[in-house]
C-alpha positions in Angstrom: -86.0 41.6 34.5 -87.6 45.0 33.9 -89.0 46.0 30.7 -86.3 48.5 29.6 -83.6 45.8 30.2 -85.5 43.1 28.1 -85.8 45.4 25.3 -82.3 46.4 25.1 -81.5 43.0 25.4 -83.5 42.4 22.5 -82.3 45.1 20.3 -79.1 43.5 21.3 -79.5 39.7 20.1 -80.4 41.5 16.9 -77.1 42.0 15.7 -75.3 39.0 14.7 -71.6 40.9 16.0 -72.7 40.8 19.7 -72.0 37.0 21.2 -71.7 37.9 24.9 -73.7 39.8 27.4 -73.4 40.7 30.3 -75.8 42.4 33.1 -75.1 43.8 36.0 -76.9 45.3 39.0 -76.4 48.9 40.1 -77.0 47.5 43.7 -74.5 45.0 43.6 -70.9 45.8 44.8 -67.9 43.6 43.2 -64.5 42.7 45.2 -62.9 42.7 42.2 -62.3 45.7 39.8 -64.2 46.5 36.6 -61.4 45.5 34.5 -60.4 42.0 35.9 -64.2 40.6 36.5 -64.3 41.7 32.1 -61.2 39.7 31.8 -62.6 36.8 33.8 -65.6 36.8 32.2 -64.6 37.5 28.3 -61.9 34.4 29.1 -64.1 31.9 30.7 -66.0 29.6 28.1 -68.6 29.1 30.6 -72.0 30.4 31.5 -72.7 32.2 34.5 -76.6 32.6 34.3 -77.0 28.9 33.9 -74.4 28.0 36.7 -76.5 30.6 38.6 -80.0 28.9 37.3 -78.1 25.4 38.3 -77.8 26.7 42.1 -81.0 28.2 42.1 -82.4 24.2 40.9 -81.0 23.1 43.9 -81.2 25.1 46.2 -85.3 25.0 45.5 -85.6 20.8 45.0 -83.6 20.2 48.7 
């Protein structure tokens, strides 16, 4: 993570009204529109950076 994006993530977590995040890459193209990968993600109780972490566990003990 680069420096700018830790320190808005920080200035984020500050206020007690924000409860999800969500980053995305500028390189990275989605299949699915803006508006239904928000849906997805607002509805979903899960989290995606530690399924992601969980993968990356894995993938690096095998």
């Amino acid at each position: 993570m680069i420096e700018a994006e830790r320190l808005l993530l920080a200035g984020a977590l500050e206020d007690p009204e924000n409860q999800t995040f969500v980053l995305l890459s500028d390189s990275c193209v989605t299949l699915y529109s803006f508006s239904y990968i928000c849906k997805y993600l607002m509805a979903s109780p899960r989290s995606f950076l530690d399924s992601w972490m969980a993968a990356f566990l894995i993938f690096e003990l095998s």
